[in-house]
N, C-alpha and C positions, 0 to 999 in steps of 0.2 A: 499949605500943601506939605504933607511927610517929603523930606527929604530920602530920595532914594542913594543905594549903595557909591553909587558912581559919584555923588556928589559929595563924599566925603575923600576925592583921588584927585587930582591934576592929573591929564594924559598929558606925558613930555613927547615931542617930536619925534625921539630914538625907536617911541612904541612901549615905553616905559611908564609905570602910575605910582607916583608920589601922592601919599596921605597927606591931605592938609588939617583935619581934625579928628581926634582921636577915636575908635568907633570900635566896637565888638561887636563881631558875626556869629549866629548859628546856620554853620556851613554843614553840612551832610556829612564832610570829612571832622567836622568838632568844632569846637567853639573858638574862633580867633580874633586875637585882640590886635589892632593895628593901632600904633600910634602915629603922631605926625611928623614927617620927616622921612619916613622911613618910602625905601625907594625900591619897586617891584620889575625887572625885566622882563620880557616877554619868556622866557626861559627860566627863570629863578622859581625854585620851588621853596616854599616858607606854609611851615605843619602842613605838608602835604600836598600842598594847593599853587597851582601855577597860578598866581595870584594874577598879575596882567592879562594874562588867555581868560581867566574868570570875566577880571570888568570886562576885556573887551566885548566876549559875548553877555555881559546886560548892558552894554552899553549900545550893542548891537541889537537886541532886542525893544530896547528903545524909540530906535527910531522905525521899526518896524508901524 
């Protein structure tokens, strides 16, 4: 099975998403490359993109 988006994040407790392996997006806003380690607040914007509010909603659409 393709691994989807989310499953290249750890959701932390705080509402935060930590990369755990390295991954480039083509996002609407442009191409973003995330590597691992790197840690997304619900508020933090990175090129453009509130990256946490992102996965939450696929991650939300998931379980739909």
């Amino acid at each position: 099975m393709e691994k989807r988006i989310t499953d290249y994040f750890h959701r932390e407790a705080d509402g935060a998403w930590t990369c755990v392996e390295p991954l480039t997006v083509d996002h609407p806003s442009g191409r973003i490359q995330f590597s691992p380690g790197a840690r997304f607040g619900p508020e933090d914007i990175f090129m453009g993109v509130k990256v946490a509010k992102w996965l939450d909603s696929l991650a939300d659409a998931r379980r739909l």
